[in-house]
N, C-alpha and C positions, 0 to 999 in steps of 0.2 A: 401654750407656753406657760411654764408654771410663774404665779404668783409674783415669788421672791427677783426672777429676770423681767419681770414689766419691765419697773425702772430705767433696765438698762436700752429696751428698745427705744422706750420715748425721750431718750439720751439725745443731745445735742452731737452734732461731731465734733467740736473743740472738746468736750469730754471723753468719748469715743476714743479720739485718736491719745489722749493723754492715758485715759486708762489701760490701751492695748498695749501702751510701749512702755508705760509702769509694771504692766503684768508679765514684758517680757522681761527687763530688767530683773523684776526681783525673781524669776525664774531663775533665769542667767547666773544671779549672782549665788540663789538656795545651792543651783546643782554644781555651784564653783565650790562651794565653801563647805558645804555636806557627803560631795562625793567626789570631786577633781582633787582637792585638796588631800582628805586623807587618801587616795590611790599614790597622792605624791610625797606625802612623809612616807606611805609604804617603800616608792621607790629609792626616797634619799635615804630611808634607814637599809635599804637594800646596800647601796653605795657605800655607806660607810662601813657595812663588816665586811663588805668585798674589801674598801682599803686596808680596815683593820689586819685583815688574815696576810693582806700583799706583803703588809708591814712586818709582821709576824713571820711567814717566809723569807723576808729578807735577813729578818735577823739571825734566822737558823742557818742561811748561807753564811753569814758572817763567821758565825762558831763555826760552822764547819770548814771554813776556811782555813782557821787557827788550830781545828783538829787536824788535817793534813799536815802541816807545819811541825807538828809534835811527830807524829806518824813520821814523818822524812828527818826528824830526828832535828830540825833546824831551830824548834823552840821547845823549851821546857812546858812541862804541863802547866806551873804556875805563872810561867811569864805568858803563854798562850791566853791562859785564861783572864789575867790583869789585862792585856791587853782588849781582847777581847769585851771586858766590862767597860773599858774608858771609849771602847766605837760604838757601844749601846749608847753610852752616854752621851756622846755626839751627833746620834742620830736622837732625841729626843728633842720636844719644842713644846710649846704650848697645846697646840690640837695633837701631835705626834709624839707618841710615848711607849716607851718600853719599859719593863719590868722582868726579873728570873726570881726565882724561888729554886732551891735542889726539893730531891723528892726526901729529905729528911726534913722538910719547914720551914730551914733556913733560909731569910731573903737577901739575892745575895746582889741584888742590885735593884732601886729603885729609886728613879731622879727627882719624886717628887715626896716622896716620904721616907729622904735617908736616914732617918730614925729606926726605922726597922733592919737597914742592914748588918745584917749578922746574928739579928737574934733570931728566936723560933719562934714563928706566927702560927703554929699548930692549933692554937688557941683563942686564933681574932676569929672575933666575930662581927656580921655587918649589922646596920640597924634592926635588921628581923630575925637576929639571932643565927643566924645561917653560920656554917663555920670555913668561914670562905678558902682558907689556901690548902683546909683538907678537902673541900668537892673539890678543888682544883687539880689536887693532886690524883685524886679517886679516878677522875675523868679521866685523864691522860695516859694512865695505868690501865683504862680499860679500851680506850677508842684513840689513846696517843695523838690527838684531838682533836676541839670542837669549843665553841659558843658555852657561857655561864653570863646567865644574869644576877644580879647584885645590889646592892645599897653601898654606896662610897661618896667620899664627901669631896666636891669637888671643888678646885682653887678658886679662891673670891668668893663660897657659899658656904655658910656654916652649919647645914641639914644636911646629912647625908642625900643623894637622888640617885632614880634609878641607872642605872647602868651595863654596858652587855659588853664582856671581853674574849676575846679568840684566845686560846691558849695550845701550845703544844709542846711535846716534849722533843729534845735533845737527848738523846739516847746515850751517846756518846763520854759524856761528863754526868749525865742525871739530873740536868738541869731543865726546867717548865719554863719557856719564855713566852709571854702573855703583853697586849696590848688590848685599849677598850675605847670606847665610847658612849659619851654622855645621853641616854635620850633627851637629856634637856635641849643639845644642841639640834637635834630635830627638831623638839618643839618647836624653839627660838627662830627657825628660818619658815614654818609652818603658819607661824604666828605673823612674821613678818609678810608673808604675801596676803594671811586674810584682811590685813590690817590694810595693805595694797589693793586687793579689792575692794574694801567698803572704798577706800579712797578716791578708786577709780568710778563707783558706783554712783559717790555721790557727785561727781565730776558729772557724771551720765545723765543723772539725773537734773541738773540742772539743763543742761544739754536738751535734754528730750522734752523740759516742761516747754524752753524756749522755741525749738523746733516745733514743737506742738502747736503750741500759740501762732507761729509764722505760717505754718503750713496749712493748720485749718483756717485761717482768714483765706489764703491762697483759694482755699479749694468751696468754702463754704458764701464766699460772695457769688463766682460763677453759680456753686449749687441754689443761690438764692433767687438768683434773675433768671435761673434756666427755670425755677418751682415757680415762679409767679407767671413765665410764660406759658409753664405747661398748663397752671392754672388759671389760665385765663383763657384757654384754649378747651380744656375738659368741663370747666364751670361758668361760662361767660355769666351767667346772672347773678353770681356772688363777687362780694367784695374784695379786691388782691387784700387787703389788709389781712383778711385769715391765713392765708400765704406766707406772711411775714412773721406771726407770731410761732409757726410750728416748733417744733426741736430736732425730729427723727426726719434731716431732707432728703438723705437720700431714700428712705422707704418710700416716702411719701412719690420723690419726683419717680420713684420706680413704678408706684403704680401709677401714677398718669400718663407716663411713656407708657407702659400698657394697655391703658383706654384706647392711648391713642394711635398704638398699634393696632389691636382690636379693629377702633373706627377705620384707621386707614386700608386695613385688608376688606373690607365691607363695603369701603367707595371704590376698593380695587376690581372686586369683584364684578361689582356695581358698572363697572368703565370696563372691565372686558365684556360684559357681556351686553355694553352699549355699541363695545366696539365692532365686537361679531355682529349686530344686529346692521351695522353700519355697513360692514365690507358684504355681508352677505347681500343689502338692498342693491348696494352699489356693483356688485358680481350681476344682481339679475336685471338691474335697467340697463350695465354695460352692453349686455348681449340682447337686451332690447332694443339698444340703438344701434348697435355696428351691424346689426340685419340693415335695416334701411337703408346705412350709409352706406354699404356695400353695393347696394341697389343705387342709389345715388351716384357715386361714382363710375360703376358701369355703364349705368344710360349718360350721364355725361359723357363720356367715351363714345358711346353708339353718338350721340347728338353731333360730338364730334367729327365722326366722318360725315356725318352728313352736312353741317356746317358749309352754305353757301361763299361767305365771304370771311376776311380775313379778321375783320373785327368780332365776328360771332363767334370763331375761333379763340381771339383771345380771351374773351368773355368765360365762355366754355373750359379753357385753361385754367383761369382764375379760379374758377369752382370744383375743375377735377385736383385742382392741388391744396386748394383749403379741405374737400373733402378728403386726401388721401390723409390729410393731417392731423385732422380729425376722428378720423379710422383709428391710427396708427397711438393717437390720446388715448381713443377709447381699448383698446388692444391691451395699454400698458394697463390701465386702470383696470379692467378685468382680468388680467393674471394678478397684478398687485392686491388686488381684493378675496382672488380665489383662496393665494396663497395664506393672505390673512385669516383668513373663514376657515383653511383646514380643509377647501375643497378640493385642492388640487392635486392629482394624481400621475405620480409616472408610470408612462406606462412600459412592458417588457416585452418589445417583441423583436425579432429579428433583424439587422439592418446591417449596411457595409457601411463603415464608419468611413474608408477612402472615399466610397461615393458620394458620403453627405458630407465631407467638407468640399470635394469637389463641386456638389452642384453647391453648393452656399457659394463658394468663389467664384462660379461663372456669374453667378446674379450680380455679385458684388463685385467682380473686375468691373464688370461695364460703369458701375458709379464712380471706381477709382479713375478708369479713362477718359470719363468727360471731365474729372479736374488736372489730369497730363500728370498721372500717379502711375507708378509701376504699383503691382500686385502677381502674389507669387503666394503657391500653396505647396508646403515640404510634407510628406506624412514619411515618416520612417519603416523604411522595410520591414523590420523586426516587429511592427504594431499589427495586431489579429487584426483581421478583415473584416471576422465574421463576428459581430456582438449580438448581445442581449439588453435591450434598452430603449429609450425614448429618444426615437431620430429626431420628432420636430421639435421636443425640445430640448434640444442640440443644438439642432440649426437655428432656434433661436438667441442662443448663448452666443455665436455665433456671429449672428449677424446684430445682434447689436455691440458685442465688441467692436468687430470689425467697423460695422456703420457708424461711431463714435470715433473712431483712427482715421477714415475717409473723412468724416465732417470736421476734426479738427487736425487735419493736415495739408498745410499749403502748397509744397512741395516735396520729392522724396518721393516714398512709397510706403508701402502694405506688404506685409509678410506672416501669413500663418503657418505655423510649424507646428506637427503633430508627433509625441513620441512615447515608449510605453517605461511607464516607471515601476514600477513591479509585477509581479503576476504570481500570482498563489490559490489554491483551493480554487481552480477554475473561475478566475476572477482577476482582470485586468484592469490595472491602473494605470490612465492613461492622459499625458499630461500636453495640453494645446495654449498654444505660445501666439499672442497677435502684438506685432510688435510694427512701431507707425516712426518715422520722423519728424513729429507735428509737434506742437508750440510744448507738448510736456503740463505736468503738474507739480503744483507748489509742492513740495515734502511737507507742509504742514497740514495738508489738507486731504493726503491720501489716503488715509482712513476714512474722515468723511465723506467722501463721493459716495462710498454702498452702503449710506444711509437716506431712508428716502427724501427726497424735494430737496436734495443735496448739488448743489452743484460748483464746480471750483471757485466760483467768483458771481455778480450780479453782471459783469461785461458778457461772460458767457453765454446766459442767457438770453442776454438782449441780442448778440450777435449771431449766436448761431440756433437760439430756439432751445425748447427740449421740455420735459419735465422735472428730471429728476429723477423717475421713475427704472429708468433700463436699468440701471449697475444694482438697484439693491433686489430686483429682481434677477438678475444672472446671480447675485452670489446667494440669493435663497434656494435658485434650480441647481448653483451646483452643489450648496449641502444637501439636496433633497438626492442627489444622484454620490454623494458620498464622498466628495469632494470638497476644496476650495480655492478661491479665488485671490487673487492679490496682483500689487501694481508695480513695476517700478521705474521710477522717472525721475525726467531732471528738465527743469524750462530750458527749453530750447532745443533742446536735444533728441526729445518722442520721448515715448513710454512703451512699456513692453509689460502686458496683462497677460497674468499667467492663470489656467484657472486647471484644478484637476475633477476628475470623473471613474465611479469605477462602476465597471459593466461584466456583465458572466459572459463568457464563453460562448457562441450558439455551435449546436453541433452540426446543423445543418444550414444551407446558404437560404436567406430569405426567399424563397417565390412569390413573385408578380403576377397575379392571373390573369389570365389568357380567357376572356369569354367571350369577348367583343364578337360579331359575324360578322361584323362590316367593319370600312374607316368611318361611322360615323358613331360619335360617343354615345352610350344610354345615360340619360339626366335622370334626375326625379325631376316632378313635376312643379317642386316649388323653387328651382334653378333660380336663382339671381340675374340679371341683366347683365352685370359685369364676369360673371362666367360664359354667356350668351356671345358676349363682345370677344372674350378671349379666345375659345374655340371658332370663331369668324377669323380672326386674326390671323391663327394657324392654320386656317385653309380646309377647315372641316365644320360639316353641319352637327348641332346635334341632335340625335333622337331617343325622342324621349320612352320612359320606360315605368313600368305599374307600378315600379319596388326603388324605394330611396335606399336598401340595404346598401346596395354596391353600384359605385358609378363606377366607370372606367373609360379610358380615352387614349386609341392607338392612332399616330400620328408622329411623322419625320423620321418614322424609323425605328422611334423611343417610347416603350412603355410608362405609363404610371398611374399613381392609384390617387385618388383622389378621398379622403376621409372626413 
């Protein structure tokens, strides 16, 4: 920056703001008074030869009024013209005035200098020697007329001043009738507005020193506790007092809001990349513990049926439901983690969307019946059968809607309704409605819920358990599937979660394979207990097989794949 503008950087802003509004000012006032100004005596001197000449027409109709009257034989030529001269005379005033001259010099009327009527002015001349009533005549003889400026000495001033008259000729008699205007009277109204703007200016200027003063206290206290915050913030080991004495605050607190933007992108970074390190540990001991508890839970089950008496059953109970609960912690926590990591994938493979909210509603009518819940699944005909996309997790969107309407509905029922909201470029949008009768959510709080460890209230939790975790996990699966989620409710009344999904087209219907040789499943070898217990259940052994690529399991009629 050069030299001679330091100063103004290291400017206080009480100076600052006085100087920018003095420099607009006298801007405002240079380009009022050096160039708005004269364009407006240009325009008012426009005005006045416009009146001038209207004036000058009129009076030419006047004579010629007086000449038809002669012509129809009604007035003498002398009585037309007497008359005539005394209606000039009545139309003149102070600003409005008329004059004739014939084209032999003589003047043969003039209201303000009846001195020269009737002699020859062939030979006036104006103060620059000019010989005024011959151009006058000259002119109108050649162009029958037009505009002549002048020197003539106007009423109440004893110098002649400039002046501009219209003149034109009467053909008829040979008489020049002529009307003018003073430039001075230009000046005079030109002079009167500059005199109006300094007025106004200096009006303004008081205006702006006091404004000035009001508004940098206004602005320059906050700017002063915000400077000492910031520096005390960028410089903890110097004194605020250097803070206090600066001039330039807003430069100053700009660069420390920059430090401190700087710093804070740097512990940002610093905190995502504690936080991936966070969800990724917690993604790989997730799936380090729900192996075991799966196992857990299983042989609780086998221990189960074997369970001699009815206390070792309840026993047994107690721990197949803390471990399911457990699972089902660790479950959310590892999607919530993967999702955070960037690890999770959807994936795109073939499915009939009727059959996976069908099977999700067989699983989940049965929880609705043991609390004396209707449950009902609608898919709309018009919706493709055949998609492209991730069934399980679907059927996990799904079922924890759904399992959230069951848990917090007392009576009433469950109703999933499926139906297709657009379809373009081989690409189906498709919109699933779970709509509950249960106690509802606050309106104030229905945004909150799909955020995570969110939950409507602290009673809720205590009463019916949870994480927090489902809802902000469903509406992360349904943006990742292209979609989104939302609620709407009223206490007492249910809620109705609407959440959208879009899926391509499949051209062909998924297949199920068909390898099995026998009713009994092929495992891998590192089978869980609680897969052990579940194929027991359903009335088949399993056997086992050299390859964990593919398991498969035909039974009751019904194929499926196990991944």
């Amino acid at each position: 920056m050069p030299q001679r503008l330091f100063w103004l950087e290291n400017c206080s802003i009480l100076v600052k703001i006085i100087g920018i509004n003095l420099a607009i000012l006298l801007v405002a006032s240079l380009a009022i008074i050096f160039h708005i100004i004269p364009v407006y005596e240009q325009n008012l001197l426009r005005q006045y030869k416009s009146h001038t000449s209207n004036l000058v027409d009129i009076a030419s109709s006047v004579l010629n009024n007086y000449n038809s009257k002669v012509l129809r034989h009604e007035m003498t030529l002398d009585e037309a013209q007497a008359s005539a001269i005394e209606s000039i005379r009545v139309m003149a005033n102070r600003n409005d005035y008329l004059w004739i001259q014939d084209l032999e010099q003589i003047m043969v009327v003039h209201p303000f200098a009846p001195q020269l009527e009737g002699k020859n002015v062939a030979d006036f001349k104006d103060a620059s020697g000019k010989m005024l009533f011959v151009e006058m005549n000259r002119l109108v003889k050649t162009q029958g007329q037009g505009f002549l400026e002048y020197l003539w000495p106007k009423p109440g001033h004893a110098a002649p001043v400039p002046k501009i008259s219209y003149i034109k000729l009467f053909e008829p008699w040979g008489w020049v009738v002529g009307s003018g205007v003073y430039y001075d009277d230009v000046k005079q109204e030109s002079a009167e507005l500059r005199r109006q703007v300094l007025m106004t200016s200096s009006v303004l200027l008081a205006l702006i020193i006091c404004f000035s003063l009001y508004a940098a206290r206004r602005i320059n206290l906050p700017l002063k506790k915000a400077l000492l915050i910031t520096h005390q913030i960028t410089h903890p080991h110097l004194p605020a007092s250097e803070a206090a004495d600066i001039s330039d605050e807003p430069s100053l607190l700009l660069d420390s809001i920059e430090t401190i933007v700087t710093e804070l992108k740097g512990a940002k970074d610093e905190a995502e990349r504690a936080n991936r390190a966070k969800s990724d540990f917690l993604a790989r001991m997730s799936h380090e513990i729900r192996t075991p508890m799966n196992a857990v839970v299983g042989m609780t089950e086998l221990a189960m049926e074997s369970a001699t008496t009815l206390e070792q059953k309840e026993y047994l109970e107690g721990v197949r439901s803390s471990a399911e609960h457990l699972t089902a912690l660790i479950n959310d926590i590892l999607d919530f983690s993967k999702i955070e990591a960037g690890r999770l994938a959807l994936e795109q493979i073939p499915f009939s969307l009727r059959d996976t909210l069908n099977a999700s509603g067989q699983l989940l009518a049965y929880r609705a019946r043991q609390k004396g819940l209707s449950f009902e699944v609608n898919v709309s005909p018009d919706l493709p059968d055949r998609l492209l996309g991730d069934p399980v997790r679907l059927r996990q969107i799904i079922t924890n809607l759904t399992g959230n309407a069951i848990k917090f509905t007392g009576r009433g029922g469950i109703t999933i309704t499926a139906a297709e909201v657009a379809r373009e470029d081989g690409e189906v949008l498709a919109a699933i409605y779970v709509r509950d009768t249960g106690m509802g959510i606050p309106r104030e709080v229905q945004e909150l819920i799909f955020e995570p460890f969110v939950q409507a209230d602290g009673s809720t939790a205590r009463q019916f358990g949870g994480t927090g975790l489902g809802l902000p996990i469903v509406r992360q699966l349904v943006e990742m599937m292209g979609g989104g989620v939302s609620v709407a409710s009223e206490p007492g009344l249910g809620s109705e979660f609407r959440f959208t999904a879009r899926f391509r087209l499949a051209e062909e219907q998924a297949s199920i394979p068909d390898d099995c040789p026998d009713e009994r499943p092929a495992v891998a070898r590192q089978v869980t207990g609680s897969r052990v217990l579940s194929w027991r259940r359903w009335g088949t052994a399993p056997r086992w097989s050299q390859t964990a690529e593919r398991r498969c399991m035909r039974g009751a009629g019904e194929a499926s794949t196990w991944c």
